[in-house]
VOSEVO-918988 format. One record per residue (C-alpha): residue number from 1; residue in three letters; x negated, y, z negated. Coordinates in steps of 0.1 Angstrom, whole numbers, plus 5000, padded with zeros to 4 digits. Layout:
REM VOSEVO-918988
PT seq type east north   up
PT NUM  ala    X     Y    Z
...
END
This chain:
REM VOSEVO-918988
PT seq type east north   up
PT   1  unk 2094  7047 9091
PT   2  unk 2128  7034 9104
PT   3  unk 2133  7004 9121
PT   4  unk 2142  7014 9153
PT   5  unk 2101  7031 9152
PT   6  unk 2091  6997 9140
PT   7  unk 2110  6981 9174
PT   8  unk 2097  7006 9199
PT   9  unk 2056  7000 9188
PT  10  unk 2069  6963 9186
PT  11  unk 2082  6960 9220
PT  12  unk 2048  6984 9230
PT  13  unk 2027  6954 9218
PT  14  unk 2047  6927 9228
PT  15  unk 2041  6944 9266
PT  16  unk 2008  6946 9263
PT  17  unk 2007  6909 9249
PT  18  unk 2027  6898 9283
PT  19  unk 2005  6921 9304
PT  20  unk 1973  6907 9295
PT  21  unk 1984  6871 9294
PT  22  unk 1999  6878 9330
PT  23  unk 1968  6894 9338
PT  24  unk 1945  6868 9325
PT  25  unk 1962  6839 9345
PT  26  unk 1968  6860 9377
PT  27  unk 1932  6866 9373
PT  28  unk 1925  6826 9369
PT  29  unk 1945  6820 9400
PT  30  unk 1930  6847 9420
PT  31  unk 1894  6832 9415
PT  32  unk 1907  6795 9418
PT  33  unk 1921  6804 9456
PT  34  unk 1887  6826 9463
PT  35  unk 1871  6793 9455
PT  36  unk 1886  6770 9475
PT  37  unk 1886  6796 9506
PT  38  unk 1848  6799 9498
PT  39  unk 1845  6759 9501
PT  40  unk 1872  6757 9536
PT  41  unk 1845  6783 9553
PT  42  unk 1813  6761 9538
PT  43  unk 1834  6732 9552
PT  44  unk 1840  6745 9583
PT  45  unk 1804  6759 9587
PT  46  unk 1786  6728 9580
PT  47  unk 1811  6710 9608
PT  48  unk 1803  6734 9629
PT  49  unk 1763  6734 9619
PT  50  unk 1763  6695 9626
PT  51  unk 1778  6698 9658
PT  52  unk 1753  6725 9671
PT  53  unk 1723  6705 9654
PT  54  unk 1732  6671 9668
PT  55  unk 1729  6684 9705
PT  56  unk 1695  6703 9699
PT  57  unk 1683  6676 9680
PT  58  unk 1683  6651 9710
PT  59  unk 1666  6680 9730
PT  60  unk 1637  6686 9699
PT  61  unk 1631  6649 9703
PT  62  unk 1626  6649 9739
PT  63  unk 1605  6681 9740
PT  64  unk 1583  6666 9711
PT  65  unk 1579  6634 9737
PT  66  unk 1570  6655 9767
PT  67  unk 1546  6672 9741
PT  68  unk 1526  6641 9734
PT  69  unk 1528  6628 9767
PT  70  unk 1507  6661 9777
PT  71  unk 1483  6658 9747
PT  72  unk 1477  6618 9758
PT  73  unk 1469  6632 9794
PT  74  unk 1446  6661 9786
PT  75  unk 1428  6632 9763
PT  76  unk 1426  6608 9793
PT  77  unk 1411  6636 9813
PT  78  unk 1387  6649 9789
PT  79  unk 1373  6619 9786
PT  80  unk 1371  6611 9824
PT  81  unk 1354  6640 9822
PT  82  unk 1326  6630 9796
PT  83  unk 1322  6599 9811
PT  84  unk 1317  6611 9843
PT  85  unk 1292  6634 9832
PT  86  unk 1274  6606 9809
PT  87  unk 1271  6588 9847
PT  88  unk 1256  6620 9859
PT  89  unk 1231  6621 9835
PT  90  unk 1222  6584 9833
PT  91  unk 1214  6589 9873
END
């Protein structure tokens, strides 16, 4: 073996060395900036989730009022109802 073979499988591994180590770290980075876009768009969606649910919510509420206002009625009745036939039948 002569030395200029010794230099050429030297400079070989020293290339793979730097290959790897740019490789690794561009690999690093590459997952660190998927990350952070990941969390922008989670960001942005819950914004945009909050914004949609605030309005709806105020609706639910109301609906769920109107709801129990019918229930209360249908209870009034019902009972009108029962006691008018409990009249009846007294008579």
């Amino acid at each position: 073996m002569n030395v200029s073979s010794v230099w050429d499988v030297l400079k070989w591994v020293l290339a793979v060395l730097a290959a790897g180590f740019i490789g690794q770290f561009g690999r690093v980075m590459a997952m660190r900036l998927i990350e952070r876009r990941r969390n922008k768009r989670k960001a942005r969606s819950l914004e945009s989730d909050t914004e949609i649910t605030s309005a709806p919510s105020e609706h639910l509420v109301e609906r769920e009022r109107l709801k129990t206002l019918l229930k209360l009625e249908k209870k009034r009745a019902k009972a009108e109802l029962k006691k008018a036939k409990k009249e009846a039948e007294d008579s």
